[in-house]
N, C-alpha and C positions, 0 to 999 in steps of 0.2 A: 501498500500500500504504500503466484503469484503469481502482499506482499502481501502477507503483502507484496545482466542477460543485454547486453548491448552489440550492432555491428556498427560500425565506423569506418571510414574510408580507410586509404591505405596511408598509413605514419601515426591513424589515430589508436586510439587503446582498445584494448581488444578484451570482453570479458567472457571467461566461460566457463561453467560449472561454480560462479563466486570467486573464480580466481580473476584478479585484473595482470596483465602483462599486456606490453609492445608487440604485434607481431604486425606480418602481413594481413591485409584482409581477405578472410574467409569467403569461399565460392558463393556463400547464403547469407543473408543479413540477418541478426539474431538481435531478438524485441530486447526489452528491461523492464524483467519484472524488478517485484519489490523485494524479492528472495534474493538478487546479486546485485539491489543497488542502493547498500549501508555500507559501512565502514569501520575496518578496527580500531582501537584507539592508540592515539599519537604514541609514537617512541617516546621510550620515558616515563609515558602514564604508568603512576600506580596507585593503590587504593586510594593514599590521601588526596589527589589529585581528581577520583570519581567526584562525577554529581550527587547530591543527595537522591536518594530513591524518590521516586513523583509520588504524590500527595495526593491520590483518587481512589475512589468507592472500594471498598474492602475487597469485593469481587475480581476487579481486575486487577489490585496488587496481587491478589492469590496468584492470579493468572501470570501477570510477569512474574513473580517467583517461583511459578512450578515448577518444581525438581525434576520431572523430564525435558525442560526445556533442553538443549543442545549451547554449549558454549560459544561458538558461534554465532550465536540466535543473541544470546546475554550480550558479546561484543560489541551488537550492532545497538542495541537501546540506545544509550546516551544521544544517537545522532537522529532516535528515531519518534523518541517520547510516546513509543506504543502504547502506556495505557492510557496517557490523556487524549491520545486521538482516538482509542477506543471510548472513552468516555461523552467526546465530542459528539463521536456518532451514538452516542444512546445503547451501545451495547450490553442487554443484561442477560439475567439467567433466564435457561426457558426460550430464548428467543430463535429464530433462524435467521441465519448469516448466510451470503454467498460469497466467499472471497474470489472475484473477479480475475484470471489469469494470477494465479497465486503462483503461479512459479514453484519453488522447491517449499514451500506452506512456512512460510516465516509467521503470516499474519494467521495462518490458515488456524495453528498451533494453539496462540494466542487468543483467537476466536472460540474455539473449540473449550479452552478451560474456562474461558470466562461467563460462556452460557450455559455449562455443565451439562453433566446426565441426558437432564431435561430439553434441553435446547437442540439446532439441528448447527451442522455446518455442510455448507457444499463449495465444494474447492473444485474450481474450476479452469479448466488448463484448453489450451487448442491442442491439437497432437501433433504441429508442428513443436510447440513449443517441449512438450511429454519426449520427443524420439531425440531433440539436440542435446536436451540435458537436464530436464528435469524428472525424469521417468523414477530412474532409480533412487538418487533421494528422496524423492516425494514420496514414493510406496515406503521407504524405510522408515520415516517420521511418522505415516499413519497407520503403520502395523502395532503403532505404542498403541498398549490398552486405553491408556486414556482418552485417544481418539477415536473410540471405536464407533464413536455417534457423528463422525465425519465422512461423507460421502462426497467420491471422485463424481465429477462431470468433467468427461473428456469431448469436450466438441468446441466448434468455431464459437465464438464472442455472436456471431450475427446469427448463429444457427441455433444457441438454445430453446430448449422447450420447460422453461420452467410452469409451475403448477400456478396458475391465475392467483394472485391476490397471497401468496404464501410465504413471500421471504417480509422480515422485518425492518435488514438491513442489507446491502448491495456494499461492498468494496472494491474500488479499481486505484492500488497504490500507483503512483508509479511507471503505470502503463497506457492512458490514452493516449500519448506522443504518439505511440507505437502503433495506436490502429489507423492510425494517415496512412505509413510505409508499408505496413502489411496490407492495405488494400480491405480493410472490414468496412461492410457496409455498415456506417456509427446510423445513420439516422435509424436501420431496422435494430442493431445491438441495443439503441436505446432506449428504443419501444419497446424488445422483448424485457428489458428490464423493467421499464416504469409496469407494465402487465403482470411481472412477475412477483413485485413487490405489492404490501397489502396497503388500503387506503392511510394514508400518514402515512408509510414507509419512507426510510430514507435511504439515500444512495450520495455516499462518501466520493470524491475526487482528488484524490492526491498526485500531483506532479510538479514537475522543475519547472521552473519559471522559464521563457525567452524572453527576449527584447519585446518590448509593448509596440504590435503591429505586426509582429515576425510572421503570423500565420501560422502555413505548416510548412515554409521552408526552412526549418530546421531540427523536423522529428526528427531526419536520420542521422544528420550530420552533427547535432549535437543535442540530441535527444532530450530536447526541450517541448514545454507546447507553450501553445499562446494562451494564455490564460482567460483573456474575454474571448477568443475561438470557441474555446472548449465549452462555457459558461453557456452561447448564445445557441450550440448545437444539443446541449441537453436540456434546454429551456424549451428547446422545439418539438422536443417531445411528452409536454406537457408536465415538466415538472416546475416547483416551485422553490426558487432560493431562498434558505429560510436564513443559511448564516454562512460565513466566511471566517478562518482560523489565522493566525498570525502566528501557532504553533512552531512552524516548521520556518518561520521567514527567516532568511537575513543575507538583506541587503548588501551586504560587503562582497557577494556571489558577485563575480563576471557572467555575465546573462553568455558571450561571447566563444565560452570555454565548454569545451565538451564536459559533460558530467562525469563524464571515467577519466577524468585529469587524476594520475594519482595523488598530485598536490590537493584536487579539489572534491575528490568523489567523498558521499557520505553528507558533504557541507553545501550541498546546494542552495538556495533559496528553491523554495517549495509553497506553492497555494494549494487550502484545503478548500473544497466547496462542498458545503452541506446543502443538497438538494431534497427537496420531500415531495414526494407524489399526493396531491390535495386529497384529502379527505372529502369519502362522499357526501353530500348534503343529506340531513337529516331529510326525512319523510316528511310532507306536511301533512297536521293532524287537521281538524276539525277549527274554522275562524270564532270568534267570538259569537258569530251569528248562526253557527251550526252550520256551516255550508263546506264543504272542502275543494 
């Protein structure tokens, strides 16, 4: 937020499996979920140097401290502030979640403990993304017992069939840049979400900021998106902006730099947009004057 996986031309960085290195560019262009685009923490970090742990609902501290989490997973927090953008979006127990191209299930993980037993999670991948490199990890994090109320959706972003009115929350960290250069049709992806999600639902949008105007020339090349782009094309499919996060900002980001800069990856400037599907109108009862 998979995230909650980048291709870049030739000389740019190259990321794969969560590892980032230099190479040549790859025959295929490969998206960015939210599973390979956090960061470890600076050389030199050591405990006294951590953040305090974040300050949110006792459920999703559980969730960030669950003892199956992967150290890996724990590395990536401080740049990620998973439980407050869990909390952002409303995530509680009981509830169902879709995490959106979750990539290797970083958010997938988090979702999962945080709506427990009771709750649903659907972790959902395209099998482009399943065959480069998320296949095997992903199966390895959801063979833990404590995922075992997490269910694979392996199909296109534009081609799901979710169950009318049934998810509570919708997560896409990280990767609308990505459905420009893969070619998803976003206005049908959109609508099968706003359909899939129940009246009030919301649908979270997490990504890297570009230059204000850039459009979509620079999902690929530096896998950014435009942030009123993305706002005005999920608007179109009838959702409502209810609020915008300042979580993830900061400003000091080169809008310019690819996101897999090793100087830079992890420290993006990032917008959150909390989107909610309106709530149906009440029924009308009977007027004052007995008429309906």
């Amino acid at each position: 937020m998979f995230g909650r996986v980048a291709f870049v031309a030739a000389a740019s960085v190259l990321i794969l499996a969560g590892a980032c290195k230099k190479d040549a560019p790859p025959a295929e262009p490969k998206p960015s979920t939210a599973a390979d685009s956090g960061s470890r923490s600076a050389p030199g970090t050591n405990d006294a140097d951590a953040p305090a742990p974040e300050t949110v609902p006792g459920h999703l501290a559980a969730a960030v401290a669950h003892p199956d989490r992967p150290p890996k997973d724990r590395e990536r927090d401080a740049d990620r502030s998973p439980g407050k953008v869990l909390e952002f979006a409303g995530v509680a127990p009981g509830m169902t979640v879709i995490d959106l191209m979750a990539g290797t299930g970083y958010y997938s993980e988090l979702v999962a403990h945080a709506v427990g037993p009771e709750g649903k999670v659907l972790v959902q991948n395209s099998p482009w993304v399943l065959e480069r490199f998320a296949e095997k990890p992903l199966a390895e994090r959801l063979a833990k017992g404590s995922l075992r109320h997490a269910k694979r959706l392996d199909v296109e972003l534009d081609k799901m069939q979710l169950a009318p009115g049934s998810v509570d929350v919708a997560l896409m960290v990280l990767f609308y840049h990505d459905t420009y250069w893969m070619k998803v049709d976003r206005p049908a992806m959109n609508q099968r979400i706003f359909e899939g999600l129940k009246p009030g639902g919301v649908y979270i949008v997490i990504d890297h900021h570009a230059a204000a105007g850039a459009g979509d020339s620079v999902v690929q090349s530096l896998h950014r998106g435009d942030a009123e782009q993305i706002k005005g094309e999920v608007l179109a499919a009838g959702f409502e902006l209810e609020a915008e996060s300042d979580l993830l900002r900061r400003p000091e980001d080169d809008r310019t730099r690819n996101v897999f800069d090793p100087e830079l990856r992890g420290k993006t400037d990032r917008f959150i947009f909390k989107f909610r599907r309106p709530a149906e109108p009440a029924a009308e009862g009977p007027n004052d004057a007995g008429e309906k």
